[in-house]
Residue frames as a rotation matrix with the C-alpha (Angstrom) as fourth column:
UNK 1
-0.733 -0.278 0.621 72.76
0.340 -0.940 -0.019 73.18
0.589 0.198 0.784 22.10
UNK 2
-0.472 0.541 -0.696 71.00
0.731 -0.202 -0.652 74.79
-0.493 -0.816 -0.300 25.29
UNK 3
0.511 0.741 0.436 67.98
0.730 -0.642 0.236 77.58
0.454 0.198 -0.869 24.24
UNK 4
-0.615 -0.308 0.726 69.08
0.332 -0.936 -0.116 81.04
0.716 0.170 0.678 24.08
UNK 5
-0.858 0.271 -0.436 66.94
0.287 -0.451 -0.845 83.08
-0.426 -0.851 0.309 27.27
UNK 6
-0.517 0.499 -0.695 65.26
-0.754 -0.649 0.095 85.00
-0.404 0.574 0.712 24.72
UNK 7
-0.474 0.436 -0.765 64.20
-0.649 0.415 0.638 81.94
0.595 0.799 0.086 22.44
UNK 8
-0.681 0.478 -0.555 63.29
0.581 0.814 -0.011 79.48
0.447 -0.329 -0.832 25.35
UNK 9
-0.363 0.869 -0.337 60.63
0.229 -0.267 -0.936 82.14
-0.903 -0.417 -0.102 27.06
UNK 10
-0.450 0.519 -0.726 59.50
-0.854 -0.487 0.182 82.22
-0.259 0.702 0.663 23.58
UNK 11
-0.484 0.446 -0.753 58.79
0.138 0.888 0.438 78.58
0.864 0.109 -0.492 23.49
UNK 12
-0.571 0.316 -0.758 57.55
0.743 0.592 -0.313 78.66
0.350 -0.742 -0.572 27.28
UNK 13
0.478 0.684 0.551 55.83
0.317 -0.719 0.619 82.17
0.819 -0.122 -0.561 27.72
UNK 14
-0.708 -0.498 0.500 56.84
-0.340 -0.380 -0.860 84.64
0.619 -0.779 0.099 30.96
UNK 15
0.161 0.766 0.623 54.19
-0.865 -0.194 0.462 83.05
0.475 -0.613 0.631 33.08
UNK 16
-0.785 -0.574 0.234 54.95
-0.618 0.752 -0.229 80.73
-0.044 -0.324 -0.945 35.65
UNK 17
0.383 0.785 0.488 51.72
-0.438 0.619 -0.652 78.98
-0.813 0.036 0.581 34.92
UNK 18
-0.691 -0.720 0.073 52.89
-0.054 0.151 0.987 76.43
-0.721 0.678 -0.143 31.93
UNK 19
-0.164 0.907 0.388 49.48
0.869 0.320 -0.378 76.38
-0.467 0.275 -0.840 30.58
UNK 20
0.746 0.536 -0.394 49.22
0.227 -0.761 -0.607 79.90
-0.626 0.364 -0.690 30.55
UNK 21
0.143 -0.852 -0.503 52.56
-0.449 -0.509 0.734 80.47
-0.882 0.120 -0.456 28.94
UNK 22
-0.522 0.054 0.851 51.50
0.636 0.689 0.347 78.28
-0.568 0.722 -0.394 26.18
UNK 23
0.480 0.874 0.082 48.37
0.855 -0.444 -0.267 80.41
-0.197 0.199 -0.960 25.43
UNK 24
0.525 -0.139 -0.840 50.63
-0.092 -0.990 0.107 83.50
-0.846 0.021 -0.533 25.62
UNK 25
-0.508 -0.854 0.114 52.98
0.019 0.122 0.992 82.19
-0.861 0.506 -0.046 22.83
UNK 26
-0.321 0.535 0.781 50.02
0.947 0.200 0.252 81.45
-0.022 0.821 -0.571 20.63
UNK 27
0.523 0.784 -0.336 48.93
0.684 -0.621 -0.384 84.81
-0.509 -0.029 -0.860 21.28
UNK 28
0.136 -0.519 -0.844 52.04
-0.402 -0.807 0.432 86.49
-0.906 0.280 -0.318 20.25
UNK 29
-0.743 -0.427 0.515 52.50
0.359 0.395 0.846 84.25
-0.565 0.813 -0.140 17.46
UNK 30
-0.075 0.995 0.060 48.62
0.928 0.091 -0.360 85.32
-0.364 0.029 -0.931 16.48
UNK 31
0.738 0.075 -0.671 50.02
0.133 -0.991 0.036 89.07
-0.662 -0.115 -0.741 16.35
UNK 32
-0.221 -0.957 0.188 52.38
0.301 0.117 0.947 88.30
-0.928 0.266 0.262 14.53
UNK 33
0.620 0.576 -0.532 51.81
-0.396 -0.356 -0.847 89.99
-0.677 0.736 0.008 10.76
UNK 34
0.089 -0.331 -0.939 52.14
-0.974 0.167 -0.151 87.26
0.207 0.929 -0.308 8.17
UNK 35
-0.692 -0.594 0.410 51.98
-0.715 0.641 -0.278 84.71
-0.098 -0.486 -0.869 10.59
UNK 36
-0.555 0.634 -0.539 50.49
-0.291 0.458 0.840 81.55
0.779 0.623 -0.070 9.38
UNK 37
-0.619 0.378 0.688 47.68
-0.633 0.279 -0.722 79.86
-0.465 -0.883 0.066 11.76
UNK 38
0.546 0.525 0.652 46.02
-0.111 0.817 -0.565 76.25
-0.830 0.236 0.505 10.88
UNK 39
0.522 -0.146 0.840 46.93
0.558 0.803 -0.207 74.72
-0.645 0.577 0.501 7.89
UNK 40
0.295 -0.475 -0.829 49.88
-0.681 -0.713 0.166 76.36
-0.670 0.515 -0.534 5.44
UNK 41
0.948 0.020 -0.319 51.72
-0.300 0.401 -0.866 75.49
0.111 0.916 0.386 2.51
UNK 42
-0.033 -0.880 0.474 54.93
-0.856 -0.220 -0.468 76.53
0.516 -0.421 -0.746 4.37
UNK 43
-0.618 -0.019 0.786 53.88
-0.613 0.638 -0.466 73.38
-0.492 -0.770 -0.406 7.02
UNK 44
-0.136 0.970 -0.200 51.86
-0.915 -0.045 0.401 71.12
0.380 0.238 0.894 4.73
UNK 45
-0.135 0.571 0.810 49.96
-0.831 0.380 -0.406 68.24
-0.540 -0.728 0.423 5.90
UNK 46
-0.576 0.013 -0.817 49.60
-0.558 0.725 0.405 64.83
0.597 0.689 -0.410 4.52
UNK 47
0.084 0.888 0.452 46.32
-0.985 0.142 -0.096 62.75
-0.150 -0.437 0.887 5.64
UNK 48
-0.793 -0.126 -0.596 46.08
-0.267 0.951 0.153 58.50
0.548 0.281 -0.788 5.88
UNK 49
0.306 0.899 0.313 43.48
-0.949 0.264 0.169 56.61
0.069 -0.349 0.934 6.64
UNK 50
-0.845 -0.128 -0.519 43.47
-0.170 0.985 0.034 52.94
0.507 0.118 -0.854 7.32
UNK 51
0.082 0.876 -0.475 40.62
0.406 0.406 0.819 50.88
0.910 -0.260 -0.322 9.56
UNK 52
0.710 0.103 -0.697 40.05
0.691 0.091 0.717 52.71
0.137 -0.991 -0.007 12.77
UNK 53
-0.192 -0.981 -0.002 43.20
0.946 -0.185 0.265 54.99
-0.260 0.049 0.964 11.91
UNK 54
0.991 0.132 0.011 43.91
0.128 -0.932 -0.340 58.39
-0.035 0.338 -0.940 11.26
UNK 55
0.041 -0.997 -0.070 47.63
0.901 0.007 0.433 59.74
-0.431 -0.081 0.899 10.51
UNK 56
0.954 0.295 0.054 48.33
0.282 -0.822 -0.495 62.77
-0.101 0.488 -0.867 10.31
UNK 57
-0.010 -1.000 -0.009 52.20
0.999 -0.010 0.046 63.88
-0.046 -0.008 0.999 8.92
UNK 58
0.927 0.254 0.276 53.47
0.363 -0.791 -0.491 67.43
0.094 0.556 -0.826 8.55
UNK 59
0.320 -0.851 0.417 56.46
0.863 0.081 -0.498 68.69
0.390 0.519 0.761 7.35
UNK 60
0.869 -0.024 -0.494 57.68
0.268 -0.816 0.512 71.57
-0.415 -0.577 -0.703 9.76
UNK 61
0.469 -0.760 0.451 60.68
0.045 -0.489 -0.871 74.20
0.882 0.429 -0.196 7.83
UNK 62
-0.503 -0.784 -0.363 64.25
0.817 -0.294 -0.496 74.80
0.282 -0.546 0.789 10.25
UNK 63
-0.991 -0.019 0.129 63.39
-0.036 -0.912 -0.408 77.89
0.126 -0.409 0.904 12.56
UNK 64
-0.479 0.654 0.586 59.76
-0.025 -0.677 0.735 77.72
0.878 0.338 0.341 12.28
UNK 65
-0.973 -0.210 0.090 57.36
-0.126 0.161 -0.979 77.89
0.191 -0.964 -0.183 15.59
UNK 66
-0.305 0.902 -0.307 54.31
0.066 0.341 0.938 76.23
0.950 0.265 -0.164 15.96
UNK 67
-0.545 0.666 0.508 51.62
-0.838 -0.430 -0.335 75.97
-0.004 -0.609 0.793 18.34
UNK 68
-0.881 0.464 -0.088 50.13
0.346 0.762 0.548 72.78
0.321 0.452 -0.832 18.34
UNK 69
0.019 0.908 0.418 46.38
-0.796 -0.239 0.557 72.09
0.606 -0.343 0.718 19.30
UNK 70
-0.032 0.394 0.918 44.56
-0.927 0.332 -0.175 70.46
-0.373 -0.857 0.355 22.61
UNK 71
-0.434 0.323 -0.841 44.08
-0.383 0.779 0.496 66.45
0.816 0.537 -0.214 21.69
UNK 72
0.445 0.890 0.102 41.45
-0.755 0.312 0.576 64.91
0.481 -0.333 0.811 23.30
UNK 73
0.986 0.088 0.141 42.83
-0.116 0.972 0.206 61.71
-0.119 -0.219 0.968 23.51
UNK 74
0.139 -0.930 0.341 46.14
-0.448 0.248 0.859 59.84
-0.883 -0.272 -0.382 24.45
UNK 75
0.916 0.229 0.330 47.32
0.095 0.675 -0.731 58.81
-0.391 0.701 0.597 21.29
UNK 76
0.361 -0.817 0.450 51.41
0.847 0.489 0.209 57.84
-0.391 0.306 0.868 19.22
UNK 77
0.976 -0.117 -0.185 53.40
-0.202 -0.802 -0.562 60.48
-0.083 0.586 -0.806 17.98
UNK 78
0.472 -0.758 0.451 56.77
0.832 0.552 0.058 59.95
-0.293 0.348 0.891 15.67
UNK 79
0.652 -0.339 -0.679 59.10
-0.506 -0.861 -0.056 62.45
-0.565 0.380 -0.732 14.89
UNK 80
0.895 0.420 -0.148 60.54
-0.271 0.250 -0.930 61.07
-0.354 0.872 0.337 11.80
UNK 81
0.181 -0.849 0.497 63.38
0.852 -0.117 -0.510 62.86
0.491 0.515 0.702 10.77
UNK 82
-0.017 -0.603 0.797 65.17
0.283 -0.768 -0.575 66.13
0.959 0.215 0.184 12.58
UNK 83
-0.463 -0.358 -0.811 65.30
0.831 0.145 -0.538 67.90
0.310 -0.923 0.230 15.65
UNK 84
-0.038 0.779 0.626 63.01
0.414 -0.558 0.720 70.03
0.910 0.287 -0.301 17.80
UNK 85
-0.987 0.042 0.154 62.66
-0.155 -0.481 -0.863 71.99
0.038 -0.875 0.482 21.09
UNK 86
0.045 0.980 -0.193 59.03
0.277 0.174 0.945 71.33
0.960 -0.096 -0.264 22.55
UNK 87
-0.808 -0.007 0.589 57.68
-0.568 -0.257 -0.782 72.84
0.156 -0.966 0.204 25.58
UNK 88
-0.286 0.900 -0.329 54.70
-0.023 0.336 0.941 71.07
0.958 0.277 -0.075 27.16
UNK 89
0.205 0.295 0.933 52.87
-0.651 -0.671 0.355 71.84
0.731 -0.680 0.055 30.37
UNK 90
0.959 0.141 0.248 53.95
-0.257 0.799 0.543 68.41
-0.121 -0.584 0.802 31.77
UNK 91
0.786 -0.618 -0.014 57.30
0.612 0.782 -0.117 67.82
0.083 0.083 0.993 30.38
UNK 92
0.227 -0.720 -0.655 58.86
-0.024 -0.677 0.736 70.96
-0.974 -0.152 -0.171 30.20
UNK 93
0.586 -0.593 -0.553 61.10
-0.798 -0.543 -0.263 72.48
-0.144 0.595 -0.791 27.76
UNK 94
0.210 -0.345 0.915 63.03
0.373 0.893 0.251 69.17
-0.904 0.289 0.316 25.92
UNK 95
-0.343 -0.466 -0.816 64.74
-0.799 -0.313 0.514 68.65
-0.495 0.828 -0.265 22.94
UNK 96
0.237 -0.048 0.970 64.25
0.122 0.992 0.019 65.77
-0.964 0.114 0.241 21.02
UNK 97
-0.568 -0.720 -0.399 66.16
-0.808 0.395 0.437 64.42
-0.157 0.571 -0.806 18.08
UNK 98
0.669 0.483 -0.565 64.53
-0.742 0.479 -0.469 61.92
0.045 0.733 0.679 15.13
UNK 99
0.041 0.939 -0.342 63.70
0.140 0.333 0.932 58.70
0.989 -0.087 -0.118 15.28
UNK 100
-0.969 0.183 0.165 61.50
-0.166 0.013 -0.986 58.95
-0.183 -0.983 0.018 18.35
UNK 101
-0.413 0.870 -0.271 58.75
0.247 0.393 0.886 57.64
0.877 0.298 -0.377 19.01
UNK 102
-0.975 0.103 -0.196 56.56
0.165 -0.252 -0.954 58.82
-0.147 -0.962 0.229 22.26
UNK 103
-0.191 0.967 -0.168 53.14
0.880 0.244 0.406 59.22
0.434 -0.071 -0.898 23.49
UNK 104
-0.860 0.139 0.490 51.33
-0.255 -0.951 -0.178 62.39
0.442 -0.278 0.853 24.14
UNK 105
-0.912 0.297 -0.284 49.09
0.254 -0.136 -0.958 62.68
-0.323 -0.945 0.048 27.05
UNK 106
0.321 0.931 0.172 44.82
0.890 -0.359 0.280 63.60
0.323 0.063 -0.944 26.84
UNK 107
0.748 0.127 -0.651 45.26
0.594 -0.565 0.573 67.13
-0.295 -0.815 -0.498 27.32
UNK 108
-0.080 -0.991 0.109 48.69
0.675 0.026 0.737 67.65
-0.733 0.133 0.667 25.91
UNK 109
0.914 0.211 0.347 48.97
0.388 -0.704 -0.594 71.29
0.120 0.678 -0.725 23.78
UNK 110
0.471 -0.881 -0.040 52.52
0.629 0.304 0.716 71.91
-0.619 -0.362 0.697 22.98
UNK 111
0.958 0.149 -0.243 54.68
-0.123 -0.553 -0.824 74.56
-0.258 0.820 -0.512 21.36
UNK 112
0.609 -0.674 0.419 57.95
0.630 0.731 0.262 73.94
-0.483 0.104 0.869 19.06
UNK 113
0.366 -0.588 -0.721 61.03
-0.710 -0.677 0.192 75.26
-0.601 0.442 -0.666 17.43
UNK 114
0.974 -0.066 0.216 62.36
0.191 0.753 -0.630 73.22
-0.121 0.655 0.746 14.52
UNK 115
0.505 -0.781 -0.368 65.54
-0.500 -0.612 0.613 73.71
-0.703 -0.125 -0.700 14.88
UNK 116
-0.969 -0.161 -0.190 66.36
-0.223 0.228 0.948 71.48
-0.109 0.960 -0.257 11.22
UNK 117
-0.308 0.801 -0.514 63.40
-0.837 0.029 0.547 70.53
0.453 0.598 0.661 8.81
UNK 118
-0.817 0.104 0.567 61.25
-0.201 0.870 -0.449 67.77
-0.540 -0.481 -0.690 10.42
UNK 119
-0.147 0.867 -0.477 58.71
-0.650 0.279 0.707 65.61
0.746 0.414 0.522 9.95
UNK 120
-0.867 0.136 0.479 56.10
-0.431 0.275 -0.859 64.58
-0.249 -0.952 -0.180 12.98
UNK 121
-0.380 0.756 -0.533 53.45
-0.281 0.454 0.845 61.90
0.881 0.471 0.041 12.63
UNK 122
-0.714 0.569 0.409 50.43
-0.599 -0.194 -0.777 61.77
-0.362 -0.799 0.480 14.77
UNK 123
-0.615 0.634 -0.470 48.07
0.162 0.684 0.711 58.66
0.772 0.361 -0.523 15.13
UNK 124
-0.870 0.317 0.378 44.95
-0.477 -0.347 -0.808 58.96
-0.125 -0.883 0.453 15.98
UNK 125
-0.652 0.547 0.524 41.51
0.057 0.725 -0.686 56.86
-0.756 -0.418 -0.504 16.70
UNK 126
-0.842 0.224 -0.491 38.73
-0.476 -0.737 0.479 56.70
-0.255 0.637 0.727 13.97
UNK 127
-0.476 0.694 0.541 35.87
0.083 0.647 -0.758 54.64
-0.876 -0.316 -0.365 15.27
UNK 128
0.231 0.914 -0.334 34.02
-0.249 -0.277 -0.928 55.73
-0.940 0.298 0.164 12.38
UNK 129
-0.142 -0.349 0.926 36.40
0.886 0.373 0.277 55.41
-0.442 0.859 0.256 9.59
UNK 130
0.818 0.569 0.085 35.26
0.519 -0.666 -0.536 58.76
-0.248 0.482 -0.840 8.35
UNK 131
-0.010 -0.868 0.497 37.82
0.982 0.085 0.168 60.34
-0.188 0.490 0.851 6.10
UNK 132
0.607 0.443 0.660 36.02
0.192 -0.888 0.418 64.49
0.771 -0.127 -0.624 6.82
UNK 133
-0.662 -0.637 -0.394 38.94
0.595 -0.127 -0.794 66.08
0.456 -0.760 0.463 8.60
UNK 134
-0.547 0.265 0.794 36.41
-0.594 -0.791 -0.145 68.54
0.589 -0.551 0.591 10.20
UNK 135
0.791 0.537 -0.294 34.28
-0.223 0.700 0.679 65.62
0.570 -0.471 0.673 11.39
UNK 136
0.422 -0.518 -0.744 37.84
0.603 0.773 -0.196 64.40
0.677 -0.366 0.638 13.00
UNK 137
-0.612 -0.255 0.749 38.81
-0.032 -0.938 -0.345 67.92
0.790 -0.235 0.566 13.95
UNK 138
0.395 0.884 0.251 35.36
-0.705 0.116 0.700 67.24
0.589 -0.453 0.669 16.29
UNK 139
0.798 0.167 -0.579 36.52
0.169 0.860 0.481 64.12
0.579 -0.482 0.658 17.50
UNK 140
0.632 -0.617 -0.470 40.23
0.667 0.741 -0.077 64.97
0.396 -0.265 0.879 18.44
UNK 141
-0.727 -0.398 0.560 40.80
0.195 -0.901 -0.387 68.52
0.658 -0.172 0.733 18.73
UNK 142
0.291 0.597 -0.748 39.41
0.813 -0.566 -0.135 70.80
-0.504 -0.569 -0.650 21.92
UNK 143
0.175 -0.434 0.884 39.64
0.513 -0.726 -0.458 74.29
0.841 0.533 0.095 20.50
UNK 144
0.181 -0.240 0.954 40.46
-0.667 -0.743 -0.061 75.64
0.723 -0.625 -0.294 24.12
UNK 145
-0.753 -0.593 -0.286 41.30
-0.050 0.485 -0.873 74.34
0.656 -0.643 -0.395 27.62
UNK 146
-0.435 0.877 0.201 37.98
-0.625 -0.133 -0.769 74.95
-0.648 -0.461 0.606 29.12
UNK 147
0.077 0.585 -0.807 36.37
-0.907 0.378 0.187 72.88
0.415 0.718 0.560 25.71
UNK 148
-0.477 -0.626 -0.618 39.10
-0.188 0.759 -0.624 69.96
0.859 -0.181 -0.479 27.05
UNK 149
-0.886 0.257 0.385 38.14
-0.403 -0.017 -0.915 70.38
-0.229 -0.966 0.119 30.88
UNK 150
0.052 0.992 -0.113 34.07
-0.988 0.034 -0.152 69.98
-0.147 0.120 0.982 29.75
UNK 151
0.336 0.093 -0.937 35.01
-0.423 0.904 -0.062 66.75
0.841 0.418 0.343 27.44
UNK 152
-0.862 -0.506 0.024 37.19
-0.291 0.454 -0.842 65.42
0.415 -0.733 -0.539 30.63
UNK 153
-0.800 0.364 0.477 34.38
-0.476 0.098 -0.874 65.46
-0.364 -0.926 0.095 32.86
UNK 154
0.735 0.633 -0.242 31.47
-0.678 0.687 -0.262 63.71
0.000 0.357 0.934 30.30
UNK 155
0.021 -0.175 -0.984 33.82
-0.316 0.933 -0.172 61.21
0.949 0.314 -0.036 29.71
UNK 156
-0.840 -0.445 0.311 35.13
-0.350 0.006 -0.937 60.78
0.415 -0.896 -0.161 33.37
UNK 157
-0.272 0.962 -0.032 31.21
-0.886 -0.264 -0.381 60.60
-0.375 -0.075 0.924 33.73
UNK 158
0.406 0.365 -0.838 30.91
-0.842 0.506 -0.188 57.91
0.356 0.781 0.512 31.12
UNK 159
-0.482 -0.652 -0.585 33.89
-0.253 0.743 -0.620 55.88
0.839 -0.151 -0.523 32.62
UNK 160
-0.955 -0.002 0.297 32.29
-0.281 0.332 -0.900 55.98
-0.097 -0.943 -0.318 36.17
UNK 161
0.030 0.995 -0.100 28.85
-0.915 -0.013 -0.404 54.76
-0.403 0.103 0.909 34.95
UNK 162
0.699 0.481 -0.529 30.15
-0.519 0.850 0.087 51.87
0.492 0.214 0.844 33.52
UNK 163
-0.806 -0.543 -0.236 32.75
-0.045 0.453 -0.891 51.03
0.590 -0.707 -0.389 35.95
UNK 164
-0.655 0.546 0.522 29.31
-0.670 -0.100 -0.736 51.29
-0.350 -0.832 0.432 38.51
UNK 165
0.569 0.816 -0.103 27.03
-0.816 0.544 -0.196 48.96
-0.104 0.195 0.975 36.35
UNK 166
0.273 -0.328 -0.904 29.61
-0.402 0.815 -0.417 46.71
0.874 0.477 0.090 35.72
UNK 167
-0.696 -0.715 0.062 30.24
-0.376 0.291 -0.880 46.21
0.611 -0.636 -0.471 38.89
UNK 168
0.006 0.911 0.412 26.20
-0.729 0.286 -0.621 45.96
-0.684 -0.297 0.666 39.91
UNK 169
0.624 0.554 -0.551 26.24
-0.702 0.708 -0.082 43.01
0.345 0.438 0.830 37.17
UNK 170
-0.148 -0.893 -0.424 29.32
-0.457 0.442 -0.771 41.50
0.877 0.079 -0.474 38.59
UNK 171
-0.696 0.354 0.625 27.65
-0.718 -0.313 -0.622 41.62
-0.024 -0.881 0.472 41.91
UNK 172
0.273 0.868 -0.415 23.97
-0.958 0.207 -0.196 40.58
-0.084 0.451 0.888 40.32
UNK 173
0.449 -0.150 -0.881 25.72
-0.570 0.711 -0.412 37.42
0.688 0.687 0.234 38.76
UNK 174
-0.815 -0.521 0.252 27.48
-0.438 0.271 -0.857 36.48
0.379 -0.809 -0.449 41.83
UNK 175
-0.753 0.643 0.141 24.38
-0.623 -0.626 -0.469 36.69
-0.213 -0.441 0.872 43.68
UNK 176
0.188 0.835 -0.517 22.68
-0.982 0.170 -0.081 34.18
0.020 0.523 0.852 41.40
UNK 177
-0.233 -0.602 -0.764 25.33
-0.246 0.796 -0.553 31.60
0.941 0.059 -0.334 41.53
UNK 178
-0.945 -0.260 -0.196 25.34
0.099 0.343 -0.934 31.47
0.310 -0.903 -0.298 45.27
UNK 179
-0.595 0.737 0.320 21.63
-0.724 -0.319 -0.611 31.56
-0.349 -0.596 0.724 45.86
């Protein structure tokens, strides 16, 4: 079933920027009076832990529209059971249809239409093990696209510092052998 005009620039915003047309949807949803935002009873959440693990499930009602948030990190996402419209600034406007399994991009802030009851599960790192969803909320959520951009560039930062020593010890060690 192809999106209605009306309902797909509500998943994709009027801006030909897809980024920005995300941001506008969350805004109108935001304006919306009565509209939920973070955590609901209507959408609730179920938490797992395991070593190194997070999982996060939530149970999304037919018709509603969500907003997701920014994840840091590339990390597994399952759509359980039903069927959904997702827009995302890389894939476009997509349906998808339960089981699926797929990976979501660093970066990757996405808005949906449930178009029957679902249920989407999101795995995500937990070096620590720490079981303080605001402490994880820290690790895996940007709360903006500028927050995201910042973390990109320390890490990007991190990655080329040890891609540059490892390569001065690779060098170093060479260096010793042949001398």
């Amino acid at each position: 079933m192809e999106l209605e005009k009306t309902e797909a620039n509500f998943l994709t915003g009027d801006s030909l920027d897809p980024r920005e047309g995300i941001i506008s949807v969350e805004e109108t949803i935001k304006a919306i009076p009565g509209a939920y935002i973070g955590d609901s009873d209507r959408c609730p959440l179920k938490h797992s832990f395991s070593d190194g693990i997070y999982v996060r499930e939530i149970f999304i009602p037919a018709g509603d529209i969500l907003v997701g948030k920014i994840h840091k990190h590339e990390h597994p996402n399952f759509l359980m059971s039903g069927e959904v419209e997702v827009f995302t600034e890389n894939d476009g406007l997509q349906t998808i249809k339960a089981p699926c399994s797929m990976i979501s991009s660093a970066g990757t802030k996405r808005t949906l239409r449930a178009k029957t009851d679902l249920v989407w599960i999101t795995v995500h790192s937990n070096p620590t093990n720490t079981t303080d969803l605001d402490e994880l909320e820290e690790e895996v959520i940007a709360n903006s696209f500028l927050e995201y951009d910042e973390f990109r560039k320390k890490e990007d930062k991190k990655l080329d510092y040890i891609k540059k020593n490892n390569l001065y010890c690779r060098f170093k060690n060479y260096l010793l052998k042949i001398l």
